[in-house]
N, C-alpha and C positions, 0 to 999 in steps of 0.2 A: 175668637180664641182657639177654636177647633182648628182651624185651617190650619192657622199658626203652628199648633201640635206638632198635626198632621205632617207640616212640612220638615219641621225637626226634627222626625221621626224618620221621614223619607231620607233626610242629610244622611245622616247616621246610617241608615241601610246602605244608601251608595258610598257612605266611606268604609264600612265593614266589607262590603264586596269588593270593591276596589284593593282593598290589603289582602283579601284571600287568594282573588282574583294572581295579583303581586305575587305571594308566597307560589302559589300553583306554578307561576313561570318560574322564579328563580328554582326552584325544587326539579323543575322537568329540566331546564338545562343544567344543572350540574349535574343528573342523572346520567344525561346525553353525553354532555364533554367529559365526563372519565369513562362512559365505557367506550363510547367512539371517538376521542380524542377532541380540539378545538376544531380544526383544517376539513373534519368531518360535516360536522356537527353544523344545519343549516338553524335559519329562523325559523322556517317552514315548518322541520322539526321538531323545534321546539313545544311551536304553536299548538301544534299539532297534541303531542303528549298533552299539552296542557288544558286544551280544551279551547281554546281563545284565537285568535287568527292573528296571521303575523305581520298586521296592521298594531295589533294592541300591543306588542312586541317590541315592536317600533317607538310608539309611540311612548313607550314605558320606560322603556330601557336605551333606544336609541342602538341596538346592536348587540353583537356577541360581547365585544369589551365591557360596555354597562353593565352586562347579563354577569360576566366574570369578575366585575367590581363587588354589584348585586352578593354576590357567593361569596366573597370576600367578607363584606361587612357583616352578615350573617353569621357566619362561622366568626368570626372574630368577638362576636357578643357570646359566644361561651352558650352551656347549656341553663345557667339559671333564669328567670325571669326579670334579674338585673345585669345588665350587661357589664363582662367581664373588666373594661375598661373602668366602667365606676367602681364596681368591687375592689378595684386596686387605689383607685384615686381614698375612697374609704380607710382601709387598707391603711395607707401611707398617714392619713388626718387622726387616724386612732391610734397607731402603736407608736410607741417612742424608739424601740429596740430596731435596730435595724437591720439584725439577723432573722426576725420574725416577718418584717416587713419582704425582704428576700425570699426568704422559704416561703409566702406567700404569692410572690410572683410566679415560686416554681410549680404550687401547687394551681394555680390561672394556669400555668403553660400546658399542665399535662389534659386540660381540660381543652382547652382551645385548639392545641397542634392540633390533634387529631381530627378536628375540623377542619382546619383552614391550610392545613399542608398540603394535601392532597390537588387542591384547587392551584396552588402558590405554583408546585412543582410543573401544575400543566400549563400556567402563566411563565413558565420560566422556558420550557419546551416549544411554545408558540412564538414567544419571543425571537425566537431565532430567527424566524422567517417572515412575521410580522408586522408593521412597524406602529400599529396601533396595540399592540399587545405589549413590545416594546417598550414603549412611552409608560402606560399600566405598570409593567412593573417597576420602572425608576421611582413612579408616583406611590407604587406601597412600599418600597422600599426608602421612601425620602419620609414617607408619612410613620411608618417604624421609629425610621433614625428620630423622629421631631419627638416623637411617643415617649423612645427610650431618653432621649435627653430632657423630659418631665422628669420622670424616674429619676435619672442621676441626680437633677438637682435635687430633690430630697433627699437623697444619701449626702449633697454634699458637707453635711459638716463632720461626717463619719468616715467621710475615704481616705485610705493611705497617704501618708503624707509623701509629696510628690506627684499625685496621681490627681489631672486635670481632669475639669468637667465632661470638656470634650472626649477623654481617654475612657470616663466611665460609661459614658454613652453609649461608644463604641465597641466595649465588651458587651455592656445588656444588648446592644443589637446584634450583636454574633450569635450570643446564647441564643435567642430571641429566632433566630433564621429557620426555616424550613430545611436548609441542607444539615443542619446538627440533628434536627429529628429525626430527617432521610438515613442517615448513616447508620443513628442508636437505634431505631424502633425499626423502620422498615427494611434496614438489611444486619443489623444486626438481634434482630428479633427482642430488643429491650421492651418492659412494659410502657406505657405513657406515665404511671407512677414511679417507676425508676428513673425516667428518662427526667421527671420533676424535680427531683430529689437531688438529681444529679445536677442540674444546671445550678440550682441553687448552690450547695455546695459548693461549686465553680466558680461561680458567680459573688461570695463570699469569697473566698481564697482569691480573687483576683483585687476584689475592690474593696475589702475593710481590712484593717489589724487584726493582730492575732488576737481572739477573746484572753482576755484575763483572767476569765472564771477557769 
């Protein structure tokens, strides 16, 4: 029965070190590719920051693309200890109003942009010249669209009359983009809580009826 312990024990150590291990990489390359760009930025590099060799890199991540998915889905869990996605899926299961349900996607965004834009912007930059970066971002930008079109369907018995599934989609996924943050927050120097607030509102005014209250 010792051994036994013993070895569950051991499991458990090499899966805690193996996620820290994980976090150490994804953390040292996002560090690398925004201050030195992607086109910069080697495995070696990374490795290197991170302590680990760029065998494990490899074999982890599979390359810089994984590395920048990696950084993707991270930031996109938001800062709580529940990830932002289920906070919303919640969210939507509890409230019946569907202006509170809104204004709470805005207050998600102002959490999450500021994570995950930065990383988008430089997947949008690589892109240009890439064609595995490329590909990357069709895939977060296809996997947004599927996101945002959850989202509408829940609003659908509350939207505009006139105003198709597909139509509401495709506004949450405008709001939703890295280049509205780009604009409001980082060249127009807006807070991340204004910049919440504001999508929500927008986001209302696009896709419900005027409130009656």
């Amino acid at each position: 029965m010792a051994v036994k312990s013993n070895r569950r024990y051991d499991s458990r150590r090499r899966e805690e070190q193996a996620r820290l291990t994980r976090q150490a990489v994804v953390q040292a390359a996002e560090q690398l590719f925004l201050r030195d760009g992607f086109a910069a930025t080697t495995v070696a590099s990374i490795a290197a920051r991170a302590g680990v060799s760029a065998e494990t890199v490899y074999k982890a991540f599979g390359g810089k693309p994984g590395l920048v998915r990696a950084i993707c889905e991270r930031a996109l869990a938001g800062d709580g200890s529940v990830a932002a996605e289920t906070r919303s899926d919640e969210l939507q299961h509890r409230e019946s109003d569907p202006r509170v349900v809104v204004r709470g996607w805005g207050r998600l965004s102002s959490e999450v942009a500021p994570r995950v834009t930065p990383i988008l912007l430089l997947l949008r930059a690589a892109a240009t010249t890439d064609a595995q970066m490329a590909e990357l971002q069709r895939e977060m930008d296809d996997r947004r669209l599927s996101r945002m079109t959850r989202n509408a369907r829940s609003l659908a018995p509350h939207l505009r009359s006139g105003l198709t599934l597909e139509d509401a989609a495709e506004v949450l996924w405008t709001y939703s983009s890295a280049e509205i943050y780009e604009l409001l927050v980082l060249k127009r120097g807006w807070s991340p809580d204004r910049f919440g607030g504001f999508i929500a509102e927008a986001m209302i005014a696009a896709l419900l009826p005027p409130s009656e209250s």
